[in-house]
C-alpha beads as a LAMMPS data file, in Angstrom:
LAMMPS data file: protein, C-alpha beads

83 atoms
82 bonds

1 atom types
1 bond types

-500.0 500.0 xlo xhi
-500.0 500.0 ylo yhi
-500.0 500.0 zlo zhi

Masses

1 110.0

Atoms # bond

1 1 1 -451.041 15.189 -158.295
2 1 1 -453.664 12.402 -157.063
3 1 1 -457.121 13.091 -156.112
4 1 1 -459.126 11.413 -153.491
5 1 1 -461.974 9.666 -153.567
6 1 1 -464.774 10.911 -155.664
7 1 1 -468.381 10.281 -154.515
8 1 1 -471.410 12.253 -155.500
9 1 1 -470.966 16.081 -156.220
10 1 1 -472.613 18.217 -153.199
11 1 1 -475.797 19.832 -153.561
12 1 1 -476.270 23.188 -154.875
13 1 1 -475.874 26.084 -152.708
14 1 1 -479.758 28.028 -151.884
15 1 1 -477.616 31.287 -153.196
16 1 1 -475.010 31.456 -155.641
17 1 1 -471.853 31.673 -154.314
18 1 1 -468.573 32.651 -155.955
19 1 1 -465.956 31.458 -153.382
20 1 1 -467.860 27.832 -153.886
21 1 1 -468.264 27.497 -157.783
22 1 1 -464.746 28.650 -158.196
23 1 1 -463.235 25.953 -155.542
24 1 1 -465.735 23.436 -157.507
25 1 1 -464.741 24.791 -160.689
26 1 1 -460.844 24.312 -159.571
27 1 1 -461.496 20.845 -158.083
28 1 1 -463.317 19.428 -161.456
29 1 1 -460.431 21.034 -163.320
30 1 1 -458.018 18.854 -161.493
31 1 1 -460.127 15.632 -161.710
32 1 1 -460.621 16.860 -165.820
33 1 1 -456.387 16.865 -166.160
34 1 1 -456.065 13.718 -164.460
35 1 1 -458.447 12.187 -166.281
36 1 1 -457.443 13.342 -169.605
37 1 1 -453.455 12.886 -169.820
38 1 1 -451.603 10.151 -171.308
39 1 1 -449.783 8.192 -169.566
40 1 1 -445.984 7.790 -170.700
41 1 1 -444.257 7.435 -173.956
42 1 1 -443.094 4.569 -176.331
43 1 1 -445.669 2.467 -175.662
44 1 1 -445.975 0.185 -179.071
45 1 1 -447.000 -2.820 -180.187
46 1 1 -446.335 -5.617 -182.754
47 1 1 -447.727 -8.135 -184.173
48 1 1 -450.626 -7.708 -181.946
49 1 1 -454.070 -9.712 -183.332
50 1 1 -457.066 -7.563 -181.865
51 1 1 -458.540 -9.847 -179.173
52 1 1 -460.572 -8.735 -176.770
53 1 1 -461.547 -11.669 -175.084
54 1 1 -459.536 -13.814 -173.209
55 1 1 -460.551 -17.110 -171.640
56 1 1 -459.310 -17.265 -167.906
57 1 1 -459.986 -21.097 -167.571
58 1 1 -458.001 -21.882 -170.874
59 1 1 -455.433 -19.697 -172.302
60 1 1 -452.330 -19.227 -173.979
61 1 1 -449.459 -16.512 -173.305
62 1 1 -450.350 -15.604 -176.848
63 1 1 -453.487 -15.165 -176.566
64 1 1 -452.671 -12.920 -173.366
65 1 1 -450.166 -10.981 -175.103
66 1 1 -452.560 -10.528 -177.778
67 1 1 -455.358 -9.077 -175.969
68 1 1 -452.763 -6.905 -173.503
69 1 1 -451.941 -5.546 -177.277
70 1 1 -455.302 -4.948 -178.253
71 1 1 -455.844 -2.940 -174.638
72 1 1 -452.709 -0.709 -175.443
73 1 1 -453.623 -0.156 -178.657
74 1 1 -457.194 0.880 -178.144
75 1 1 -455.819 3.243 -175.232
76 1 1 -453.488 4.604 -177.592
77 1 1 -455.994 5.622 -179.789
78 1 1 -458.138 7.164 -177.429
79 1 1 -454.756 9.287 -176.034
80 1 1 -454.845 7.603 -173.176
81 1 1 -451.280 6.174 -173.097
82 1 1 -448.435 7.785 -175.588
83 1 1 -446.885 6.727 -178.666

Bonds

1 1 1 2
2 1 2 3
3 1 3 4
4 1 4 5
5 1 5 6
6 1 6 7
7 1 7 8
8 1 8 9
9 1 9 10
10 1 10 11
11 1 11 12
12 1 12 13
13 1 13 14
14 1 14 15
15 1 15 16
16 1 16 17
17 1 17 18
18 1 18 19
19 1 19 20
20 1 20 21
21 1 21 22
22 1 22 23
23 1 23 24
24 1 24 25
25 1 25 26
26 1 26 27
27 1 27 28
28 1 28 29
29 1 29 30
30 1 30 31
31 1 31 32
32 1 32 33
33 1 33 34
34 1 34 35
35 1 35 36
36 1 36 37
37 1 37 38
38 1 38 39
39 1 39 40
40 1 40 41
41 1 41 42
42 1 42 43
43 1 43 44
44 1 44 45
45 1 45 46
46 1 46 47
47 1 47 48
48 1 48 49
49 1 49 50
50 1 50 51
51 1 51 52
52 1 52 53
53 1 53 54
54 1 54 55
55 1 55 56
56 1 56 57
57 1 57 58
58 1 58 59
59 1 59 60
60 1 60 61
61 1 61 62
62 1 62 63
63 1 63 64
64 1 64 65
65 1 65 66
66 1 66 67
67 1 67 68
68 1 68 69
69 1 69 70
70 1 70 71
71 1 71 72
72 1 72 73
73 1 73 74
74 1 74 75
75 1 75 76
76 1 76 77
77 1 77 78
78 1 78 79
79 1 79 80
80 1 80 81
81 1 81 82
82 1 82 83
């Protein structure tokens, strides 16, 4: 499933209205499981020292590897990419 853009959310209706709060309820839902799965499986590391900067002018493919590491592993944590 992908989603289009998403800009501001829409002003309120004057009334309430149940057709609109359920399709905004349904949309957000969608946006909410896209948002909040993991992406894949096996995704591990080794080795990895956490480094979370990385110099663009001067660098070294370990230092790369280390922070690309560091990314995976802090997305793993948050359940944002699976173990």
């Amino acid at each position: 499933m992908t989603i289009g853009a998403i800009g501001p959310l829409p002003q309120a209706p004057d009334e309430y209205d149940v057709e609109y709060m359920t399709q905004l309820i349904d949309r957000l839902d969608q946006i909410h499981q896209l948002l909040s799965r993991a992406v894949g499986t096996g995704w591990q590391v080794s080795n990895v020292t956490a480094d979370t900067v990385l110099n663009a002018d001067s660098t070294t493919t370990a230092e790369i590897a280390d922070v690309l590491g560091t990314l995976i592993t802090q997305m793993k944590d948050r359940g944002m990419l699976g173990g």
